[in-house]
DOTI-864404 format. One record per residue (C-alpha): residue in one letter; x, y, z. Coordinates in steps of 0.5 Angstrom, whole numbers, padded with zeros to 4 digits, always signed. Example, Ala and Ser with C-alpha at 12.3 -4.5 7.8 and 13.67 -1.06 7.14 Angstrom:
2
A+0025-0009+0016/S+0027-0002+0014/
END
This chain:
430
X-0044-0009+0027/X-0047-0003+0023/X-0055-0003+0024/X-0056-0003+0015/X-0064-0002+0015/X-0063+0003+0020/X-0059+0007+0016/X-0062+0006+0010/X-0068+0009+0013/X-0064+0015+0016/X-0063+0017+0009/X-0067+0023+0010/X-0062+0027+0012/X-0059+0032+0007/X-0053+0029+0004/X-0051+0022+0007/X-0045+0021+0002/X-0044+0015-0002/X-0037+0015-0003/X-0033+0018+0003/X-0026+0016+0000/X-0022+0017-0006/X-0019+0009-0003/X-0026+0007-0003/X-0024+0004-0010/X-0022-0002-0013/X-0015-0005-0013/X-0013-0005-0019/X-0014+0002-0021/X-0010+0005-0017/X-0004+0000-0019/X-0005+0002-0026/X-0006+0009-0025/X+0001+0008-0022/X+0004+0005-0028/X+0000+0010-0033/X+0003+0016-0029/X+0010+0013-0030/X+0009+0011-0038/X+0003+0016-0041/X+0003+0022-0037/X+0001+0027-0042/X-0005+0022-0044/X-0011+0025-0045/X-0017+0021-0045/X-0025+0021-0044/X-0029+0016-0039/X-0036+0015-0041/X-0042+0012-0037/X-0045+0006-0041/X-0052+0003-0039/X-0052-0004-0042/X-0059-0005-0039/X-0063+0000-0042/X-0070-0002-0040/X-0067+0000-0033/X-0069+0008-0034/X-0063+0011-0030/X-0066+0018-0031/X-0073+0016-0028/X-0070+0014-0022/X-0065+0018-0021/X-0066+0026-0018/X-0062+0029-0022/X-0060+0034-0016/X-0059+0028-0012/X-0054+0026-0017/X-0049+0031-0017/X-0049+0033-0010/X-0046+0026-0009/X-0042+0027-0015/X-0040+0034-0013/X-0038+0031-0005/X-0033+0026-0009/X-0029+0032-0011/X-0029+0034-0005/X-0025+0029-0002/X-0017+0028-0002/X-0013+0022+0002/X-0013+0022+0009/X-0007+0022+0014/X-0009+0014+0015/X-0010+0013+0008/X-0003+0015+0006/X+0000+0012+0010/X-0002+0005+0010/X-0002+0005+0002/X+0006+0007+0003/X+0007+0003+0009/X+0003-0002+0007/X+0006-0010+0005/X+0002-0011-0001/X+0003-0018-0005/X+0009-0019+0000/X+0011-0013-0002/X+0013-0006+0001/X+0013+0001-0002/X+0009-0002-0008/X+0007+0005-0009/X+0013+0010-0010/X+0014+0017-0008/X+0013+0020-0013/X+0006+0017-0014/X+0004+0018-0007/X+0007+0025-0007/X+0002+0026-0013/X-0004+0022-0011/X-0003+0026-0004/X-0005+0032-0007/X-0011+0031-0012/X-0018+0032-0013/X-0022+0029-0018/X-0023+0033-0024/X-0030+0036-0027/X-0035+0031-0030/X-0041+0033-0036/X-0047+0030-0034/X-0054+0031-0038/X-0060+0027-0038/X-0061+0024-0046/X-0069+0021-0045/X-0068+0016-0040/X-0061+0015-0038/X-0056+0021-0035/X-0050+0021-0040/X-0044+0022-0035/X-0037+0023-0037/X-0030+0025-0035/X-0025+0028-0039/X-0018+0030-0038/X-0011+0026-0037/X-0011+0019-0036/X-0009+0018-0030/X-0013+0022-0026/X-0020+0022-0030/X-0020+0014-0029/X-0020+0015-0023/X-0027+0017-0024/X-0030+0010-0026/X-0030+0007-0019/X-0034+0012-0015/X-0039+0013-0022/X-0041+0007-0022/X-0042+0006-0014/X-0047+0013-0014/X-0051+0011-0020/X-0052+0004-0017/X-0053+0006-0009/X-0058+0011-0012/X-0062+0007-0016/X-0062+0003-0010/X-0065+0008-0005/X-0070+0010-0010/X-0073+0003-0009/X-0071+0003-0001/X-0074+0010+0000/X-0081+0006-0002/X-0081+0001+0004/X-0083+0001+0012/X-0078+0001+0017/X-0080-0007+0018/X-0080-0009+0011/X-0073-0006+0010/X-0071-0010+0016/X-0074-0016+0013/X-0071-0015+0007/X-0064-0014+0009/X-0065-0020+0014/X-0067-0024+0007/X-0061-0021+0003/X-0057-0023+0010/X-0059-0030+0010/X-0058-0031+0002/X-0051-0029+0002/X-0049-0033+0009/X-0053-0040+0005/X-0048-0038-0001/X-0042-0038+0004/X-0044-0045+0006/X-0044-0048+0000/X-0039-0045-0001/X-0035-0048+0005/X-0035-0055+0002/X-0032-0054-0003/X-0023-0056-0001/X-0018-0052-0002/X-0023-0046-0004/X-0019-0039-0006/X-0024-0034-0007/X-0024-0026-0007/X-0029-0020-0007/X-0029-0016-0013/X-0035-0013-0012/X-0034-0005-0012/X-0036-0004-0019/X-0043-0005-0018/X-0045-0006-0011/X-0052-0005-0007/X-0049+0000-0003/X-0042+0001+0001/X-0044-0002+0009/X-0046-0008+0004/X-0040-0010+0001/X-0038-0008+0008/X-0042-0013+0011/X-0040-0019+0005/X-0033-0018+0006/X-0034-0020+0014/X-0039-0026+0012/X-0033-0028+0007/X-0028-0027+0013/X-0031-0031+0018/X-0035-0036+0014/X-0029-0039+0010/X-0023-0037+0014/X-0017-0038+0009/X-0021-0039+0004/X-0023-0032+0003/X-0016-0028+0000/X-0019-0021+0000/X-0022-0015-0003/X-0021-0011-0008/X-0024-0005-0005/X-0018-0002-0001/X-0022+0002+0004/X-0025-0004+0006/X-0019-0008+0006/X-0016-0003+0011/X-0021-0002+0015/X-0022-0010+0016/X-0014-0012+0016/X-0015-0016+0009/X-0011-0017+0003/X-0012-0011-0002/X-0014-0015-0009/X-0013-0014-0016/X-0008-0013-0022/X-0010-0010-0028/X-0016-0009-0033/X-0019-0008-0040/X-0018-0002-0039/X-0009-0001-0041/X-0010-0005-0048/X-0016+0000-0050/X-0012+0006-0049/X-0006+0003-0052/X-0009+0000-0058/X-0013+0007-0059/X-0006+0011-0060/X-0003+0005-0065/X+0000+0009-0071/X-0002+0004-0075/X-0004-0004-0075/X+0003-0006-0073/X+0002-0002-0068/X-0004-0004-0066/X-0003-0012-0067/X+0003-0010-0061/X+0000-0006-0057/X-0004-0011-0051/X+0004-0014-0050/X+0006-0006-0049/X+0002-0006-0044/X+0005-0012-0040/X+0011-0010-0043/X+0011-0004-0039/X+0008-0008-0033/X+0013-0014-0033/X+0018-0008-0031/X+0014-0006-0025/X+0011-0012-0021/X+0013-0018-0020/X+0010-0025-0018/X+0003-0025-0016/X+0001-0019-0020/X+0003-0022-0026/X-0003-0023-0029/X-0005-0024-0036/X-0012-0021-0037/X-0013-0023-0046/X-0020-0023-0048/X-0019-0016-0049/X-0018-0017-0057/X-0020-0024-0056/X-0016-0029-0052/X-0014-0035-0058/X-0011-0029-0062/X-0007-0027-0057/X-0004-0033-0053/X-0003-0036-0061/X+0001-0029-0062/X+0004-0028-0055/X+0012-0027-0054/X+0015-0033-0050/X+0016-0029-0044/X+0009-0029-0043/X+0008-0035-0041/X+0013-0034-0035/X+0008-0030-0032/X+0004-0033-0026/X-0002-0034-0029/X-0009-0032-0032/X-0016-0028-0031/X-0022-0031-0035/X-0027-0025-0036/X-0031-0026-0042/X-0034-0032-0046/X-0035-0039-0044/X-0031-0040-0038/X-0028-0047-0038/X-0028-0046-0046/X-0022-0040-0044/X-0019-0044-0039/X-0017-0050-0043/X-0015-0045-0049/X-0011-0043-0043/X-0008-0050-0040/X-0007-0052-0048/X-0003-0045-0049/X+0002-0047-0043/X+0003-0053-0044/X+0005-0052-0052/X+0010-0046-0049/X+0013-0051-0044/X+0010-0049-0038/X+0008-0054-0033/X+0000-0051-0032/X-0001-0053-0024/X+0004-0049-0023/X+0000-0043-0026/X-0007-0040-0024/X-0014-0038-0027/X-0018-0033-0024/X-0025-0034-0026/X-0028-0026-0025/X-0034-0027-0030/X-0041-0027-0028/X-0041-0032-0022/X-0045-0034-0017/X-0044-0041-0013/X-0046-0046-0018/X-0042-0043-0022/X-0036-0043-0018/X-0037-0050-0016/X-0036-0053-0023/X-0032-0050-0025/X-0027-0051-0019/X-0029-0059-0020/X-0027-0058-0027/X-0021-0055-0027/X-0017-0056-0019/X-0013-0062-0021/X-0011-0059-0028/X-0008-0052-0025/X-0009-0047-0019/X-0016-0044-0019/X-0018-0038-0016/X-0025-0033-0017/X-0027-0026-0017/X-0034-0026-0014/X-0037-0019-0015/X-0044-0017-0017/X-0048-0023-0015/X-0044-0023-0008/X-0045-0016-0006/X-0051-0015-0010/X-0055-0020-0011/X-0062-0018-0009/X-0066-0021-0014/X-0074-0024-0014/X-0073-0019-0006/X-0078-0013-0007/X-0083-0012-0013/X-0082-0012-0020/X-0075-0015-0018/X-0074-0007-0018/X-0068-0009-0014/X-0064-0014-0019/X-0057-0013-0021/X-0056-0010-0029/X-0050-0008-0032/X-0047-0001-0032/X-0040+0000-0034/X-0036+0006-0035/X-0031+0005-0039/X-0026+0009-0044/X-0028+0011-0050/X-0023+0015-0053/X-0015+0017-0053/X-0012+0023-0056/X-0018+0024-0059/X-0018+0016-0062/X-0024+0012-0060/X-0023+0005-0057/X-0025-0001-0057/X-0026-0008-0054/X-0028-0014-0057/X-0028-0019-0052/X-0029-0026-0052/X-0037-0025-0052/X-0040-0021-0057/X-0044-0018-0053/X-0040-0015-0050/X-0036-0012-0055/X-0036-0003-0056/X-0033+0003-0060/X-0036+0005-0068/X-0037-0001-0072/X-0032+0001-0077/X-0026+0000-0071/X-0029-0006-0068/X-0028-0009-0076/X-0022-0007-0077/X-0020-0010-0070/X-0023-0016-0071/X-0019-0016-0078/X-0013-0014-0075/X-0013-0020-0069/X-0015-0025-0072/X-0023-0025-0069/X-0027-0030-0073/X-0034-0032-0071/X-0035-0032-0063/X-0041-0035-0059/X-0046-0031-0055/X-0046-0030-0047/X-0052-0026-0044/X-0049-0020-0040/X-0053-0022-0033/X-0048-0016-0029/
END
């Protein structure tokens, strides 16, 4: 087992790279970044950093030098042997050659391309612009730099001891969440902690806790390299991103009011079972179901992201039943937010009324709240998201408010054009 303290206290070297994969990513990127190299390959597209917590001053912490030195080594990096061969001959969701030749052929030979940064006050504004299925790509390693650089500018602060002692703490917090865990019957839970992440050798560490302290309970990882590396499932289906780019090349409001069913549309004609996994909050969850095509509600089930959580599970659960489906024998994946508690409600509410799952993310792999002074060390939200689409902005609505981007003038004519009415305000924790 990796010695962290240890390393965390060698980071006095010239560069200890934080990212050392191009697979070091989630999941579900590379699944959609196959389905947009086959349907929107001439799509260009601009990623942007976006830091909800603004009084996290980035650009104060964080050596701007440093900072693109670690992003500068990503551009370096390209598949290894290894790494081509397992996501070829792997058997993904029980299926073999998800990814097909000619999209490995391409992922074989890539580098990422150039990022812009500059700093703008007391954040850094980092973006990445070019084809679609290329510069997305550059979500998953952004948001892990900034995120582990932020945490060895706290680290860097402490002795030897205290770093062993605070990682004996974070140890002890994460294995006492496990426990509670192990009590609750029939339990189906996954790491989705990639995106923010206290560093990469703790996502590591989590992911062998989960696997040896819940057994089958613990289905996977969304991190591919971590799933490789520790013979676990690889994780994930698709996100918010494929409706916002959709939506953004809509001609016209008909269009636009179609778009998030032309991204399943053109999903449904590349995965099947397990990966048929709706994610509708995008443009509001109610409006979407209500509006949805009946070949939709065959899928195998839904991701709840955004909103109140069991509001969004019933919303689901009702939908089903007034299309004719049978809701237990449908899945509802709770990604949003969770910790234990959570967790644990949620699954007592709803295990009898359909298959329950749950993405842990940040409070697994990142939870080191009330640890060091000034709780210098706690989670906060940063993002990267698309932010435009051949030259058109995009927007997200969500089911929670605070959750929502793009220029107001969009966000309105949006909300008009999918129905979005009043919506009740989340606090975005992470």
């Amino acid at each position: 087992m990796v010695d962290i303290a240890t390393r965390v206290w060698n980071h006095k070297w010239k560069i200890d790279p934080i990212v050392r994969s191009l697979i070091d990513t989630d999941f579900y990127k590379l699944l959609m970044c196959q389905s947009i190299f086959r349907n929107k390959p001439d799509t260009q597209v601009t990623f942007s950093l976006i830091n909800r917590s603004k009084h996290v001053p980035l650009a104060k912490l964080i050596d701007e030098a440093e900072l693109r030195e670690q992003l500068d080594h990503v551009r370096t990096l390209s598949l290894s042997r290894g790494e081509s061969t397992w996501l070829r001959g792997n058997t993904f969701y029980g299926k073999r050659q998800m990814f097909s030749p000619e999209f490995m052929e391409w992922f074989e030979g890539l580098r990422l391309p150039p990022y812009q940064l500059e700093r703008r006050g007391d954040q850094y504004e980092l973006t990445f612009e070019g084809k679609w299925h290329e510069v997305m790509l550059w979500e998953i390693p952004a948001l892990a730099i900034l995120m582990e650089l932020r945490g060895r500018a706290v680290l860097d602060q402490m002795g030897r001891f205290e770093l062993q002692v605070l990682y004996a703490r974070s140890m002890t917090r994460v294995w006492e969440k496990i426990e509670v865990l192990r009590d609750i019957p029939d339990l189906s839970i996954a790491d989705f902690g990639t995106r923010r992440r206290h560093s990469y050798l703790w996502q590591d560490w989590c992911v062998q806790a989960m696997h040896e302290g819940l057994g089958d309970a613990f289905t996977g990882t969304s991190n591919c390299k971590i799933a490789k590396s520790r013979e676990v499932e690889a994780i994930g289906t698709n996100a918010h991103e494929l409706p916002m780019v959709y939506a953004a090349l809509a001609k016209d409001d008909a269009a636009l009011a179609q778009a998030p069913y032309d991204v399943l549309s053109d999903w449904h004609d590349e995965h099947e079972g397990n990966l048929r996994i709706i994610l509708p909050d995008t443009y509001g969850t109610k409006g979407f179901l209500d509006n949805a095509p009946d070949w939709l509600a065959g899928w195998t089930g839904i991701r709840i992201d955004s909103g109140d959580p069991a509001t969004g599970a019933q919303t689901a659960i009702d939908w089903w039943k007034s299309r004719g489906e049978d809701p237990l024998e449908k899945r509802v994946i709770f990604s949003d937010g969770l910790d234990v508690e959570k967790i644990r409600t949620l699954h007592a509410q709803f295990a009898d009324k359909v298959k329950v799952s749950f993405g842990w993310g940040t409070l697994l792999t990142n939870d080191f709240r009330g640890l060091v002074p000034n709780d210098a060390l706690a989670p906060f939200s940063l993002v990267c998201k698309a932010v435009s689409a051949n030259g058109h902005p995009t927007v997200k609505l969500s089911d929670n408010p605070n959750k929502a981007m793009g220029p107001q003038d969009q966000i309105d004519r949006y909300k008009h054009v999918f129905g979005v009415g009043d919506q009740a305000a989340e606090e975005v924790v992470v």
